[in-house]
C-alpha positions in Angstrom: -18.7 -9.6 -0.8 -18.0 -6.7 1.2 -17.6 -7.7 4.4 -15.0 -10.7 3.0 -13.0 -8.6 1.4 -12.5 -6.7 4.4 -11.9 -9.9 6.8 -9.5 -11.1 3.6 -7.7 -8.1 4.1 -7.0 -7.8 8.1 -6.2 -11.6 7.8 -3.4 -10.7 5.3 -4.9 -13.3 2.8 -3.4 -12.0 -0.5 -4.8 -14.1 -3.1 -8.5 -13.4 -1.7 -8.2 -9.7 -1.7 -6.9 -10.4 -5.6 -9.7 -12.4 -6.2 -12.7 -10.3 -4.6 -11.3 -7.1 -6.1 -11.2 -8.7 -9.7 -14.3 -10.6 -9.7 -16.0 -6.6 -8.8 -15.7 -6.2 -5.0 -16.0 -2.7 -3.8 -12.7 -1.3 -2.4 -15.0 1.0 -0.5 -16.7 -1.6 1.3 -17.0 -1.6 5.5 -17.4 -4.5 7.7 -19.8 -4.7 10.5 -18.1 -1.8 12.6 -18.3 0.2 9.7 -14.3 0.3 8.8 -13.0 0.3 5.3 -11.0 -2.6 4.0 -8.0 -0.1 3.8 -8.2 0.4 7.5 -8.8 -3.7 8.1 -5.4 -4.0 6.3 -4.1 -1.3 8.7 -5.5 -2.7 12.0 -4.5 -6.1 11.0 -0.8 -4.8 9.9 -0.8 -6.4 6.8 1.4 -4.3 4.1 1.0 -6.1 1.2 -3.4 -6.4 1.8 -3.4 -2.8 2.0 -1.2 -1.9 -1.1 -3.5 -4.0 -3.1 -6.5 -2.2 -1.7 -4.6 1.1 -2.8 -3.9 0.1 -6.1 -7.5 -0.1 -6.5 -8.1 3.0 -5.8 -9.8 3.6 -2.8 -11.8 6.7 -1.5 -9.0 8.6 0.8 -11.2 10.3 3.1 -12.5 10.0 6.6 -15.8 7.6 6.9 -19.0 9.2 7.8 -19.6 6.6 10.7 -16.4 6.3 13.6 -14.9 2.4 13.2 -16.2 0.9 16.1 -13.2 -1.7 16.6 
C-alpha cells in the first residue's frame, strides 16, 4: 500500500491519497528509491497531494537512505 500511496501522490491523484491514508496507509511509506510520499508530492509538484500527506502527520526528518530519483 506503500508504494501506491506514494505514486498517488506524485501523480497528484487526490481522492487516492484520501482513500489509502484512511483505509491505514503509512504516511511514512517510501517507494522503490526509497523517497517518502511527502517528497513524491514535492517531486511531482503537487500542492494539494502533499498537504494531505501533512495533515497526516508525517515524520519531518531526513531519510536514513538518499532518494535515488
Amino acid at each position: 500500500m506503500g508504494q501506491t500511496l506514494c505514486i498517488a501522490a506524485e501523480e497528484g491523484k487526490e481522492a487516492d491519497v484520501k482513500k489509502l491514508l484512511a483505509d491505514g496507509a503509512d504516511v511514512n511509506s517510501v517507494d522503490a528509491s526509497g523517497c517518502p510520499a511527502i517528497y513524491c508530492a514535492c517531486r511531482g509538484g503537487q500542492p494539494i497531494t502533499l498537504a494531505l500527506l501533512l495533515a497526516a502527520n508525517p515524520l519531518l526528518e531526513k531519510p536514513e537512505k538518499k532518494c535515488q530519483r
